[in-house]
C-alpha positions in Angstrom: 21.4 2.1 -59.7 21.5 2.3 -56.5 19.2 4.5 -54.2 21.5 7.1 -51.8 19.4 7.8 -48.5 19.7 11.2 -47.0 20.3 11.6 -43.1 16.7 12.9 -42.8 15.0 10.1 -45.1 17.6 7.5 -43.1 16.0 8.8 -39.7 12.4 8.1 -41.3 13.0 4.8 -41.9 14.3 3.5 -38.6 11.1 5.4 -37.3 9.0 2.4 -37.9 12.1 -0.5 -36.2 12.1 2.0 -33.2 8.3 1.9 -32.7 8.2 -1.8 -33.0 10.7 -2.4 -30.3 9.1 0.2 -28.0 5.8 -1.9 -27.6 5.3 -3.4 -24.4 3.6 -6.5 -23.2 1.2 -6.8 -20.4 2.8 -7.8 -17.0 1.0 -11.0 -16.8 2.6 -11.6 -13.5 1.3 -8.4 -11.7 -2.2 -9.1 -13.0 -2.3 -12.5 -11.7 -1.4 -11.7 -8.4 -3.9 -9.1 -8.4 -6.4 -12.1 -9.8 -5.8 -14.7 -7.5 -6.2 -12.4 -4.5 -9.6 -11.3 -6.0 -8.7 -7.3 -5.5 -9.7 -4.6 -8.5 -6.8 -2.6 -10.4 -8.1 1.0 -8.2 -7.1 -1.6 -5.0 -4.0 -2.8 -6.6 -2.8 1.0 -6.8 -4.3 2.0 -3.6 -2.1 -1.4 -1.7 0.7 0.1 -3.6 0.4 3.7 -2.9 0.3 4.8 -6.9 -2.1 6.4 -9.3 -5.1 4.3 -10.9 -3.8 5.7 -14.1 0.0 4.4 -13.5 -0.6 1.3 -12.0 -2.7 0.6 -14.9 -0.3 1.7 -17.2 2.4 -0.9 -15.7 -0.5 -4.1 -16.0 -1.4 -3.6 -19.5 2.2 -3.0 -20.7 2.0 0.7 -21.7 4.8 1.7 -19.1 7.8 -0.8 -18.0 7.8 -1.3 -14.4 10.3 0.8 -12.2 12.9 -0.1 -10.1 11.1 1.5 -6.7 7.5 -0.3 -8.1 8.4 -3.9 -8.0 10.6 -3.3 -4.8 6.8 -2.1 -3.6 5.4 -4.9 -4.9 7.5 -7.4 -3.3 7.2 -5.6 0.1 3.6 -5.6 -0.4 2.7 -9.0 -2.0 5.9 -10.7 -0.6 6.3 -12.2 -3.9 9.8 -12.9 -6.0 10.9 -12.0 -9.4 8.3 -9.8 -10.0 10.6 -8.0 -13.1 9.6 -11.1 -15.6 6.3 -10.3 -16.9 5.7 -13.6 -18.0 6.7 -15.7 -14.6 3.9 -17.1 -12.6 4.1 -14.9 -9.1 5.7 -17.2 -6.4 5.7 -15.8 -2.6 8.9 -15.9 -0.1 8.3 -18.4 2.8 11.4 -17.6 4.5 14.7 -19.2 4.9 15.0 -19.3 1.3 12.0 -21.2 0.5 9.3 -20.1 -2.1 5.8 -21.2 -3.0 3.2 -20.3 -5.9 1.3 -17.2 -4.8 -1.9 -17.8 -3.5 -4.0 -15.4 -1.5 -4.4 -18.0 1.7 -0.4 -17.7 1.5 -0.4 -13.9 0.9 -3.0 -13.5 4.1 -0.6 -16.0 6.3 2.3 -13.5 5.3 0.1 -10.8 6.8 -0.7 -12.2 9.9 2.6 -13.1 11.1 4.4 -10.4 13.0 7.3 -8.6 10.4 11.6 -10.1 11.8 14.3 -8.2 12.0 17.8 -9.4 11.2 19.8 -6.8 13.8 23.3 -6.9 12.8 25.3 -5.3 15.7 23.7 -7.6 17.8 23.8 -10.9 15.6 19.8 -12.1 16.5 16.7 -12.1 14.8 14.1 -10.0 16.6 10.0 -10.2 16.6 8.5 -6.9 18.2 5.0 -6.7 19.8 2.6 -4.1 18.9 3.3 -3.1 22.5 6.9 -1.9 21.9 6.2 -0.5 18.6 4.1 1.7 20.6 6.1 2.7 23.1 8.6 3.8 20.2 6.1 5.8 18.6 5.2 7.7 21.8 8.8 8.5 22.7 9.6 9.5 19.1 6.4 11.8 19.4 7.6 13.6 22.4 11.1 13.8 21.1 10.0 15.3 17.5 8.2 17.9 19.9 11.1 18.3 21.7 13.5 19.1 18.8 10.9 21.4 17.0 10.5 18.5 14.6 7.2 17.5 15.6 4.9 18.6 11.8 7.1 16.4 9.9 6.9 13.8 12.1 2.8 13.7 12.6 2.8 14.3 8.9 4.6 10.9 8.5 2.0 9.5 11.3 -1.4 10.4 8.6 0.4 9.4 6.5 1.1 5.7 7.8 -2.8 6.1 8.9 -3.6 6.8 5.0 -2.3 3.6 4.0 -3.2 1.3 6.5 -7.1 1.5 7.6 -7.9 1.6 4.1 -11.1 -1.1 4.4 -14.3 -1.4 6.6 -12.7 -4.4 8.3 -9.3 -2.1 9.5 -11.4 0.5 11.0 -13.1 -1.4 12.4 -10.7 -3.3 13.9 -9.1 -0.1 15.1 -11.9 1.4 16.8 -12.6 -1.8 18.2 -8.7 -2.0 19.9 -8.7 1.9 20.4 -11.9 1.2 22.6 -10.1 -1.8 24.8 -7.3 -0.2 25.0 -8.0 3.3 26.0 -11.9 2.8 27.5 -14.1 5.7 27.1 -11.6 8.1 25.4 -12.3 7.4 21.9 -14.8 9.9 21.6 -12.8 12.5 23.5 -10.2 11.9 21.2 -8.7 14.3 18.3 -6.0 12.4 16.7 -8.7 9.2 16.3 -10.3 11.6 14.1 -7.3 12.8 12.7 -6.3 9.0 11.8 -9.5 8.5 9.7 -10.3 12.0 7.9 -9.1 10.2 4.9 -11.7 8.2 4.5 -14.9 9.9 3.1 -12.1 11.0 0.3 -10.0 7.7 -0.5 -12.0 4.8 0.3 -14.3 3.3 -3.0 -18.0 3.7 -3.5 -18.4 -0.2 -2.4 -16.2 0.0 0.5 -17.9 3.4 2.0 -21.5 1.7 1.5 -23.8 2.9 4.4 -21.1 4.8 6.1 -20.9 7.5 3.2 -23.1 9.8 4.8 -22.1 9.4 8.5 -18.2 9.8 7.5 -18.8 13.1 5.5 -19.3 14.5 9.0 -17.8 17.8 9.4 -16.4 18.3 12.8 -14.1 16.3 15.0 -16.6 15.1 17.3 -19.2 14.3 14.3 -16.1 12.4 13.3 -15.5 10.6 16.2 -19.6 9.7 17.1 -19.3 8.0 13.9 -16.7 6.4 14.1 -18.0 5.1 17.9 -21.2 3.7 16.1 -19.4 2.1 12.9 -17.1 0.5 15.4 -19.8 -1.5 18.0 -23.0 -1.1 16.3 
């Protein structure tokens, strides 16, 4: 005799299939990347601009990683094939060329200034800091210009979040606000602007002895500080 299944008792037993094709692995790849360049998973998330909570959800397997993510991560790390979980992480050199992902590679990548491919003019073009500046400003005044400025600024912190996100970057920003602009860092508002994130985003370990100099209130606290972290 044979057993007839009802719709409901059907849908109970595929239960247990579905559940056991829903379980993820760890993305192997992703945490060896993080490994080799010797960062914690709260850095990983913070490089990528994510959650602890979701970044660590993607490493261990519990959420698949998105579309947008691994285009992040390959921005970010440079590296290639970053969807296979299991692959060992190899970084872009350029023209095609590829190399296992190493952290002396990964810094390299860093240090060299971004190319552009332009495509109405058919070249490949290397800004300076310089020009990139002298964009900024004009796209500043122009935002002002057009009533567009709040969203614009707002775009500016933003960038600021993200970047001097370490002891070494602000200090290396102090240190080239200083030569480049002599004596006005202290007079200045939108230095203390670009660091107010720190006291709140930057870890425990990276803070160290600044923790109770940067929990200065007031712009000019702000900005003394900064001044002594800087060239002390």
């Amino acid at each position: 005799m044979h057993r007839v299944c009802s719709p409901k008792s059907k849908k109970k037993m595929k239960n247990p299939a579905m559940h056991r094709s829903s379980n993820r692995t760890p993305h192997k790849q992703l945490k060896t990347i993080r490994e080799r360049l010797g960062i914690t998973q709260k850095t990983a998330a913070a490089l990528l601009d994510v959650s602890y909570p979701y970044y660590l959800a993607i490493e261990t397997g519990q959420r698949e990683l998105s579309r947008s993510l691994a285009d992040k991560v390959r921005e970010t790390f440079g590296v290639i094939g970053v969807e296979d979980k299991a692959a060992a992480p190899e970084i872009a050199l350029g023209k095609g060329e590829r190399a296992p992902f190493t952290k002396e590679r990964y810094e390299a990548r860093l240090a060299k200034r971004p190319s552009f491919h332009i495509e109405a003019a058919k070249k490949i073009v290397t800004p300076a800091p310089a020009d990139y500046a002298r964009c900024a400003h004009a796209l500043l005044v122009a935002a002002e210009e057009q009533k567009r400025l709040k969203p614009v600024v707002a775009g500016f912190v933003d960038w600021c979040r993200r970047s001097i996100n370490n002891n070494a970057m602000l200090n290396a920003f102090g240190k080239s606000f200083k030569e480049l602009f002599p004596g006005e860092l202290t007079k200045s508002d939108a230095f203390s602007v670009a660091i107010e994130h720190l006291d709140r985003q930057l870890d425990e370990e990276l803070v160290g002895n600044m923790s109770d100099a940067l929990l200065a209130t007031s712009a000019s606290e702000k900005r003394t500080v900064a001044n002594k972290i800087c060239y002390t």
